[in-house]
C-alpha positions as CSV (number, residue, x, y, z in Angstrom):
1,X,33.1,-9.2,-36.0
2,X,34.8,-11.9,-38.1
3,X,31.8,-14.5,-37.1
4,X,29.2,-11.6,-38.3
5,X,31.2,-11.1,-41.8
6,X,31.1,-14.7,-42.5
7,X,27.4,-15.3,-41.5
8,X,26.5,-11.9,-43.6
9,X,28.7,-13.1,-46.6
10,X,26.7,-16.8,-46.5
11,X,23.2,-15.1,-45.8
12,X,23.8,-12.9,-49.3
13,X,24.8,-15.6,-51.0
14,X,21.7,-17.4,-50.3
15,X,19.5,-14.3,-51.2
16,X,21.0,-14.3,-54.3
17,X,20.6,-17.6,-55.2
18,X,16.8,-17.3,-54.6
19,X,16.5,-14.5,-56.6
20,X,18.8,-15.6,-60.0
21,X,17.3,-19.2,-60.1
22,X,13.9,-18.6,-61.1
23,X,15.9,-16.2,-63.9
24,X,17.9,-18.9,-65.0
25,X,14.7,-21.6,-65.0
26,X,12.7,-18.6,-67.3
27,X,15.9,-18.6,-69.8
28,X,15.5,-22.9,-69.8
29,X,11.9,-22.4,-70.8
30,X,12.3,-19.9,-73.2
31,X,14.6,-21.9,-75.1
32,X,12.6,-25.0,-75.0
33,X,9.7,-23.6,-76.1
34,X,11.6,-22.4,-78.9
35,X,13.3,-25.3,-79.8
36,X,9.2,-26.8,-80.0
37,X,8.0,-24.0,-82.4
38,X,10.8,-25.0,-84.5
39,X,9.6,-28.2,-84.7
40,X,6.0,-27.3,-85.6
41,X,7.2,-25.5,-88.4
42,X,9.2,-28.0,-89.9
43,X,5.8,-30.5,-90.0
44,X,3.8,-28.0,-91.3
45,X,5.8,-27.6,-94.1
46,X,6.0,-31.2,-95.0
47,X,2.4,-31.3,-95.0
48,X,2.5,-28.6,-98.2
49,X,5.2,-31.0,-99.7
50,X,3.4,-34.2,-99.2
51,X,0.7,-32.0,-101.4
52,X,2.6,-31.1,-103.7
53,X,4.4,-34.7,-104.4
54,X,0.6,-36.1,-104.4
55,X,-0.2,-33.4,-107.6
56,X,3.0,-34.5,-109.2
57,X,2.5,-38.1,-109.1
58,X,5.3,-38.7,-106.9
59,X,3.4,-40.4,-104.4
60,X,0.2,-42.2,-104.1
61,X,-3.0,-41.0,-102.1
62,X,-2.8,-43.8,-99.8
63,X,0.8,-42.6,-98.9
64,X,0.0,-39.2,-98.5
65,X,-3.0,-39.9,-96.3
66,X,-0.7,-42.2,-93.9
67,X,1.9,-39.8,-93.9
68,X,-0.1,-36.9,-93.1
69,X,-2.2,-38.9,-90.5
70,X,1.6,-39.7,-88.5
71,X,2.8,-36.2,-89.1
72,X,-0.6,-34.8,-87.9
73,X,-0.2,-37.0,-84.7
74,X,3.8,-35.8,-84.2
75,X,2.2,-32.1,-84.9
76,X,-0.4,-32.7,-81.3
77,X,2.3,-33.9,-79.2
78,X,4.5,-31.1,-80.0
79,X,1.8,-28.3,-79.7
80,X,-0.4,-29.5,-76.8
81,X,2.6,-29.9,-73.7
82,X,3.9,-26.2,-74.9
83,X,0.8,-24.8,-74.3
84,X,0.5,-26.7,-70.6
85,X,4.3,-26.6,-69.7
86,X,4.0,-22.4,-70.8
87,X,0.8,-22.5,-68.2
88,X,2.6,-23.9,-65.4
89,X,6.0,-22.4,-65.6
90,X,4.0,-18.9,-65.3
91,X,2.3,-20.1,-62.9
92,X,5.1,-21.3,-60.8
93,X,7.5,-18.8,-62.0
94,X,5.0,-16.3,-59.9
95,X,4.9,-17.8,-57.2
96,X,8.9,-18.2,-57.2
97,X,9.2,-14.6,-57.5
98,X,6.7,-13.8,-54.8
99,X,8.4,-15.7,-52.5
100,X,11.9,-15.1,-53.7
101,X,11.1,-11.6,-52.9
102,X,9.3,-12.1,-49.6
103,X,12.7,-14.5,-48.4
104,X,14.9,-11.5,-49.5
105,X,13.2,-8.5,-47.6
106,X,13.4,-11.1,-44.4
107,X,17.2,-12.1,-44.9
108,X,17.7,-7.8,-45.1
109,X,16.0,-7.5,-41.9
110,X,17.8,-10.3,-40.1
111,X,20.9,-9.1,-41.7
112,X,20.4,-5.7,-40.3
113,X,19.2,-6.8,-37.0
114,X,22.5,-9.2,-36.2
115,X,24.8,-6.4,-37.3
116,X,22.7,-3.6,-34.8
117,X,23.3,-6.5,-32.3
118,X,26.9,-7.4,-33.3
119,X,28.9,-4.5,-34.1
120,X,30.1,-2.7,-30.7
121,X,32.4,0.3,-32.7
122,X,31.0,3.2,-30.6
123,X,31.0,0.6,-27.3
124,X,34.2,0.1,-28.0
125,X,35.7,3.4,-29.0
126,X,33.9,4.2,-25.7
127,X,35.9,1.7,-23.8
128,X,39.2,2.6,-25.1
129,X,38.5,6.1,-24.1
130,X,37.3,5.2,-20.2
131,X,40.1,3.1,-20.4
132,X,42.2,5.6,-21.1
133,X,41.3,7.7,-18.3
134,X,40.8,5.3,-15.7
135,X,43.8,6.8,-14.1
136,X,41.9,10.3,-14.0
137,X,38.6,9.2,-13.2
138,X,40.2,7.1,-10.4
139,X,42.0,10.7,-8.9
140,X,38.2,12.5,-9.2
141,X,36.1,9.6,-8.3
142,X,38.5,7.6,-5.8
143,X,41.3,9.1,-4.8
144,X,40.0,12.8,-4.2
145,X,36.4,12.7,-5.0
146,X,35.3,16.1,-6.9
147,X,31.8,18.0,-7.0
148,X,31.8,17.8,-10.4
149,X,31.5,14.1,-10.9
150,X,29.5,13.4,-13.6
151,X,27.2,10.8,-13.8
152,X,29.0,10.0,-17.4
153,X,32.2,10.1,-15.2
154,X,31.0,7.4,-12.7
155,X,29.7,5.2,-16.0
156,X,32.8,5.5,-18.1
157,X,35.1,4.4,-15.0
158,X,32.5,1.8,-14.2
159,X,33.0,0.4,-17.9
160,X,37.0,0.7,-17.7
161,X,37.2,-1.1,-14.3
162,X,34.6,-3.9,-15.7
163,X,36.7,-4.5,-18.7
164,X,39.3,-4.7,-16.9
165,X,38.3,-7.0,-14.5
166,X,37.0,-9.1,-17.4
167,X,40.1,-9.8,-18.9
168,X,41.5,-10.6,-15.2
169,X,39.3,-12.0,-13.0
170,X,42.3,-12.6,-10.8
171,X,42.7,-8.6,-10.4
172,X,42.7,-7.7,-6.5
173,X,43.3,-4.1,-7.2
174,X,40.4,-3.9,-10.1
175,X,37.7,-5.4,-7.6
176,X,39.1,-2.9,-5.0
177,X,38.4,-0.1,-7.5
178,X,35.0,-1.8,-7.9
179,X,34.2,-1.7,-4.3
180,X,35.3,1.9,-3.7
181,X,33.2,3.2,-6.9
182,X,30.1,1.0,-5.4
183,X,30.7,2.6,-2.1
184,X,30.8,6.3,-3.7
185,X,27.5,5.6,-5.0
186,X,25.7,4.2,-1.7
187,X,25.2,0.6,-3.7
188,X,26.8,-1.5,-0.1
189,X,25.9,-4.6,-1.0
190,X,27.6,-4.4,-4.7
191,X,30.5,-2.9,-2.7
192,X,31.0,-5.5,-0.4
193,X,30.6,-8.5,-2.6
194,X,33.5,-6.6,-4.7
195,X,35.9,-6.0,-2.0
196,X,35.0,-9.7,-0.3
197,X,36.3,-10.5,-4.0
198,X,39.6,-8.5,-3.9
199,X,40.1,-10.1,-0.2
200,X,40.1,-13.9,-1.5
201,X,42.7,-13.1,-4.2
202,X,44.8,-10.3,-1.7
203,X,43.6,-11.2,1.9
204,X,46.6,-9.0,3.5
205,X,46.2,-5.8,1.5
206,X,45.9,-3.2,3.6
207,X,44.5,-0.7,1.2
208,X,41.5,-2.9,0.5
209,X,40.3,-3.9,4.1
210,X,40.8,0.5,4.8
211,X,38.1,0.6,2.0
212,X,35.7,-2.0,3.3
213,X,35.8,-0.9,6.7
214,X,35.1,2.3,5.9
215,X,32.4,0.7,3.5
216,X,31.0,-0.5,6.1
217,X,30.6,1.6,8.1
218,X,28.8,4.1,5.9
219,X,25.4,2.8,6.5
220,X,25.8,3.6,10.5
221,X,24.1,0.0,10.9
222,X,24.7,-2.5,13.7
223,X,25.3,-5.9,11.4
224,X,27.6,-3.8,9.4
225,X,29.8,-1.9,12.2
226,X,30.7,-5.3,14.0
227,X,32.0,-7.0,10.5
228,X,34.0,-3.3,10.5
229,X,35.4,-4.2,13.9
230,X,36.2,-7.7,12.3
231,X,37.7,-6.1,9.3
232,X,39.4,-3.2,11.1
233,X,41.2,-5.6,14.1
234,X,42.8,-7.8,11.0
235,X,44.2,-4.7,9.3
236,X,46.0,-3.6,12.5
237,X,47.5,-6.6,13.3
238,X,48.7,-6.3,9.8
239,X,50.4,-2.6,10.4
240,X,49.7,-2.2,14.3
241,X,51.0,1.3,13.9
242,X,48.1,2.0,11.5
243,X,46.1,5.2,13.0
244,X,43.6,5.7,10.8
245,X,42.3,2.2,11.8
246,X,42.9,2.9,15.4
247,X,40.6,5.9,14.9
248,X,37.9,4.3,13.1
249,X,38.2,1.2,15.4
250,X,37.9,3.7,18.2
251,X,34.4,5.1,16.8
252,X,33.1,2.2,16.0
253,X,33.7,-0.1,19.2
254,X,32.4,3.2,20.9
255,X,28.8,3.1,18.5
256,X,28.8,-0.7,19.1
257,X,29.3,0.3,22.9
258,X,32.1,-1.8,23.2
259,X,34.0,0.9,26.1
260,X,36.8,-1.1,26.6
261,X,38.1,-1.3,22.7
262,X,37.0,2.3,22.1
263,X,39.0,3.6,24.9
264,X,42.1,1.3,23.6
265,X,42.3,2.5,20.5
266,X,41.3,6.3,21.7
267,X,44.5,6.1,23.7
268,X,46.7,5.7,20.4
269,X,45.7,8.5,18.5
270,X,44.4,11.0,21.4
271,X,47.5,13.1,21.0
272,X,47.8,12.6,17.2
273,X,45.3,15.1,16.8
274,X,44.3,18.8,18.8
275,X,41.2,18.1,21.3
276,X,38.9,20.3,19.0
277,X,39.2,17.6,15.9
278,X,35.2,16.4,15.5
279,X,36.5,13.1,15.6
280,X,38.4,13.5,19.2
281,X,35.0,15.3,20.3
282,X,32.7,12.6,19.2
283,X,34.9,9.5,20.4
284,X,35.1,11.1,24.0
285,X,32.1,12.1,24.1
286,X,30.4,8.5,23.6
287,X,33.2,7.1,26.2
288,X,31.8,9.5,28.3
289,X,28.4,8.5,27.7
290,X,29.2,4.9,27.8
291,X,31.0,5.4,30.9
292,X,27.6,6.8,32.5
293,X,25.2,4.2,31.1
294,X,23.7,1.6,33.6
295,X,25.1,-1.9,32.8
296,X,21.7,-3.3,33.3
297,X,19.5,-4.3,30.1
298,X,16.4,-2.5,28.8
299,X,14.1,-5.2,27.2
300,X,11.0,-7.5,27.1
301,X,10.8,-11.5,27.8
302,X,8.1,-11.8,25.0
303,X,6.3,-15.4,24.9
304,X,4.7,-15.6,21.3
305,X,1.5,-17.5,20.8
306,X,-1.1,-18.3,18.1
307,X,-5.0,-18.2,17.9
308,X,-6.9,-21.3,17.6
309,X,-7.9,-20.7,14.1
310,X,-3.7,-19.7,13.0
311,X,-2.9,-22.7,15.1
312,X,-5.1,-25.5,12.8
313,X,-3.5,-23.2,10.0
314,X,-0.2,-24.0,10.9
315,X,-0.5,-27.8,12.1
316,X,-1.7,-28.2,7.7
317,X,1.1,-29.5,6.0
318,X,-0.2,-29.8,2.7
319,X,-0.8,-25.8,2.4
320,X,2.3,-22.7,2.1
321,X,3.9,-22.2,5.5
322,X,5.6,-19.8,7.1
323,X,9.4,-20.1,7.9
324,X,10.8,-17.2,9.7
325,X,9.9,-15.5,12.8
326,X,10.6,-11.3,13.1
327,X,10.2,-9.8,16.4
328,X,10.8,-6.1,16.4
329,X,9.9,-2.5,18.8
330,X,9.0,0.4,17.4
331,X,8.5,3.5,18.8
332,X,4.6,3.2,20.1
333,X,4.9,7.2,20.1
334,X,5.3,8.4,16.7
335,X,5.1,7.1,13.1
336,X,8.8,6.1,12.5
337,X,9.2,3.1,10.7
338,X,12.7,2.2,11.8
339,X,12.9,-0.7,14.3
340,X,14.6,-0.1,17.7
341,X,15.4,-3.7,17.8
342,X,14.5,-6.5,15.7
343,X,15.7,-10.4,16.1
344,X,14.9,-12.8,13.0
345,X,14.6,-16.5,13.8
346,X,13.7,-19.7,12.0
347,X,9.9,-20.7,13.3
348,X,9.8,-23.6,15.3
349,X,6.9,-24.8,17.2
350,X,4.3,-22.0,18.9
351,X,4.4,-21.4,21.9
352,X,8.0,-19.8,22.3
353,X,9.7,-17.6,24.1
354,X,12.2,-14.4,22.6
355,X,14.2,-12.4,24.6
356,X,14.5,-8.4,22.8
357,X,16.7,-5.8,24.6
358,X,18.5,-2.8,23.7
359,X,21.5,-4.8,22.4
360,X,19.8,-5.9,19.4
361,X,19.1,-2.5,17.8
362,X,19.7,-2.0,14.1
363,X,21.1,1.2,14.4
364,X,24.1,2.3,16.7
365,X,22.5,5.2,17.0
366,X,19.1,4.0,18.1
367,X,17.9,1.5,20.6
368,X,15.3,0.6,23.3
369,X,16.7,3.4,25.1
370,X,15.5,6.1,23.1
371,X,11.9,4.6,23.4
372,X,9.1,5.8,26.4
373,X,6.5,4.1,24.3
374,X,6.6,0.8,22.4
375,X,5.0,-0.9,20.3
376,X,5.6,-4.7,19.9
377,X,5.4,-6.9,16.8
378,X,6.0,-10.7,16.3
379,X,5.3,-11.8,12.3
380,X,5.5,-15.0,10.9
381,X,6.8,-14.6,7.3
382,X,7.1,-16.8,4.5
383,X,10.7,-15.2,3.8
384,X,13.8,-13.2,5.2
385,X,12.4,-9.8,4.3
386,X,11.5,-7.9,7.2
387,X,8.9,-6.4,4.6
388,X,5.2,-7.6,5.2
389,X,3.7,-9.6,2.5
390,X,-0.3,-10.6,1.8
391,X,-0.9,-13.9,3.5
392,X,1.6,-13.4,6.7
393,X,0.3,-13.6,10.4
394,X,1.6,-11.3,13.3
395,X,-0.1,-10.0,16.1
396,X,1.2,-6.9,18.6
397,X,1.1,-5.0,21.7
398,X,2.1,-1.6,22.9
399,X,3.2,-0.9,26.4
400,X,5.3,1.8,28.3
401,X,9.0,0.2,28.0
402,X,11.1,0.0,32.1
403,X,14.1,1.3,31.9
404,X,17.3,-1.1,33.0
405,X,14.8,-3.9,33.0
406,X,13.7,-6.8,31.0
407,X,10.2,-7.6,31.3
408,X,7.9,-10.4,30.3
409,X,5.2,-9.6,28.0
410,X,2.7,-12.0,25.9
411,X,1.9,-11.6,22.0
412,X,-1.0,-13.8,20.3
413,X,-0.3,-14.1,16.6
414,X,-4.1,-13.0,15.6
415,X,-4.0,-11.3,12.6
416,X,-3.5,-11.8,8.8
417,X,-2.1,-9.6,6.3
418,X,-4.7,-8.8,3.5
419,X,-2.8,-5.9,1.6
C-alpha cells in the first residue's frame, strides 16, 4: 500500500503540473503583451509632440522628419512580433490544453487501474477472517468432515492454510493440512505433492504418512496402492503397535494380492474388531479369494511390428518421432474404456517383444482375469499420455484371452491417428 501511495502522490503531481503550466505561460503573455501596448502608446504620443514643437518653432522640419522616421521604425518593431507572438501562443496554447487534458484523463485511468490492482482490503479482511477460523474449518473439513461443507468453507480454509504456508514454507503441519483438504476434494496429485512436501521437512510424523496412505489409496489404483504399502510399512515401523495402519496395510497388500502381508497384518487386528465389521468381511474375504486363485499367470507374449510404409517413417530422422510405447487390453466384449492392463515403455527399435499379464492391471479391482474377450492395442505416442493424439501409430488385435496362460500373439503397427 505504501509503494501505491507514493506512486499515486508522484502521478498527481505530474497531472498537475501539466495542467497549471500552460496557465502560468498565458499569465507571461498577457503581461508582455501589455508591457508592448504600453510602448506603442508612448510613440504615438511623441509623434503629436514632435507636431506640435514643429508649429512652435521649436524644432526644424528636417528634425521632425528624422525623428518621426526612427520613431515610426521603433513603432513596426513593437507592433508587428505582438501580433505573430499573440498568433502562436494561441496556437500553441491549444494544443497544450488539448493535450494537457488528454495526459490527465490517461493518468486517472492508470491511477484507478493500479489501485483496483493494488489494494487487497476485502482480500484481506477475508484472510483475517479464514484465518480466524482455520481452527473450525479444520474440525468440519478435516477432522470430522460435515455435510454441510460449503464450497465457501473449503475456499476460505484453502486461503488460511495458503497464507499460512506463505509466511512458513518450512510448516510440516500446514502442508499436511494442505494435503488432507486436496484429498477431501478428489485433487490426488495436488495432495500428494503437498504431503511429499510436509514429509521432507517432518519425514517421521506419523499423522502425515496416515494421511497420505489413506490418500492414496482413495483412487483404488494399482501405482498408487503399492507407494501406500511403501508409505504404510514406514509408519509401522515408526509405531509397530499402530492398528489403523495394520488394517489398511492388510486391505491393501490383499488388493495388491500380496497374501502373505495381507494375512500378517489381518492377524493383528482380527480380534480388535467383531467378525461382522465390513472391513473384517472384506479383508477375509480377498484372503480367501487369494488363497483360491491359481498361481499361474493370465497374459499375452505380444511381438510388436511396423508396416513397410511406418517403418521408412520411423528410420527419418529429420521429421517428429515417436517416443513412447503403450501396450494395453481392453475388454474386446463391451465398450469400457478402462484398461485391464497397460505397460508404458520408452520405444526402441521395431521389432520388439512385451510381455502383458494380469499383474500389470491398473485397477486392483480389475485385471486380465475379468476379461473372456480382448482386445489388444500397441501405440506409438509422441508423449506419456496414454490419451491418443492426431499423428500417432498403433495397430491391434482381438482374441479370446487363456486363462492361467501366457500366450504369444503378433501386432503390426498399421494405422495412423487422423482425429
Amino acid at each position: 500500500m505504501i509503494t501505491f501511495y507514493i506512486l499515486a502522490v508522484g502521478l498527481a503531481m505530474l497531472a498537475l503540473g501539466f495542467i497549471f503550466y500552460p496557465v502560468f505561460k498565458r499569465n507571461y503573455a498577457a503581461h508582455t503583451q501589455a508591457f508592448t501596448l504600453s510602448n506603442t502608446r508612448l510613440i504615438k504620443q511623441r509623434l503629436v509632440e514632435l507636431d506640435e514643437e514643429f508649429a512652435q518653432g521649436i524644432i526644424s522640419d528636417k528634425h521632425r522628419t528624422q525623428a518621426q522616421k526612427d520613431l515610426k521604425i521603433a513603432l513596426l518593431d513593437e507592433t508587428r512580433p505582438e501580433s505573430d507572438t499573440i498568433v502562436v501562443d494561441s496556437v500553441n496554447n491549444s494544443h497544450t490544453s488539448k493535450i494537457a487534458s488528454a495526459l490527465l484523463v490517461v493518468l486517472l485511468l492508470a491511477s484507478g487501474v493500479m489501485y483496483w490492482h493494488v489494494n487487497q482490503v476485502s482480500g484481506v479482511s477475508g484472510l483475517y477472517q479464514a484465518q480466524a477460523d482455520m481452527q473450525r474449518l479444520t474440525d468440519k473439513i478435516i477432522v470430522n468432515p460435515s455435510e454441510d461443507v460449503t464450497l465457501e468453507d473449503v475456499q476460505s480454509f484453502t486461503l488460511a492454510i495458503r497464507s499460512r504456508i506463505a509466511h512458513n514454507a518450512e510448516d510440516a503441519t500446514g502442508w499436511m493440512l494442505l494435503g488432507r483438504l486436496y484429498g477431501a476434494l478428489n485433487q490426488f496429485e495436488q495432495a500428494y505433492q503437498a504431503f511429499d512436501k510436509s514429509l521432507l521437512i517432518a519425514p517421521n510424523n506419523a499423522e502425515t504418512l496416515s494421511s497420505y496412505a489413506q490418500a492414496l489409496m482413495m483412487p483404488n489404483q494399482v501405482e498408487f496402492l503399492k507407494k501406500a504399502v511403501v508409505v504404510l510399512r514406514r509408519l509401522l515401523v515408526l509405531e509397530p503397535d499402530n492398528n489403523q495402519a495394520a488394517l489398511m496395510l492388510s486391505m491393501t497388500a490383499g488388493q495388491l494380492g500380496d497374501l502373505a502381508t495381507s494375512e500378517q497384518y489381518f492377524m493383528q487386528i482380527k480380534e480388535l474388531l467383531p467378525p461382522n465389521n465390513p472391513a473384517i468381511v472384506q479383508i477375509q474375504s480377498r484372503i480367501d479369494e487369494l488363497k483360491g486363485q491359481s498361481k499361474l499367470a493370465t497374459g499375452f507374449s505380444i511381438t510388436i511390428s511396423a508396416d513397410k510404409d511406418i517403418n521408412t517413417r520411423l528410420a527419418q530422422s529429420n521429421r517428429l518421432q515417436p517416443t513412447y510405447l503403450f501396450v494395453f487390453a481392453k475388454d474386446g466384449a463391451s465398450d469400457n474404456p478402462l484398461p485391464a492392463a497397460v505397460k508404458k515403455l520408452n520405444l526402441g527399435a521395431l521389432p520388439t517383444t512385451v510381455t502383458l499379464t494380469n499383474s500389470d492391471a491398473m485397477m486392483a479391482t480389475y485385471s486380465l482375469n475379468d476379461l473372456t474377450e480382448v482386445t489388444l492395442t500397441a501405440r506409438l505416442s509422441f508423449d506419456e499420455n496414454v490419451q491418443t493424439s492426431v499423428g500417432e501409430l498403433e495397430g491391434s488385435i482381438t482374441l479370446t484371452k487363456v486363462a492361467d496362460a501366457v500366450i504369444p500373439v503378433s501386432i503390426i503397427i498399421n494405422k495412423e491417428i487422423k482425429n
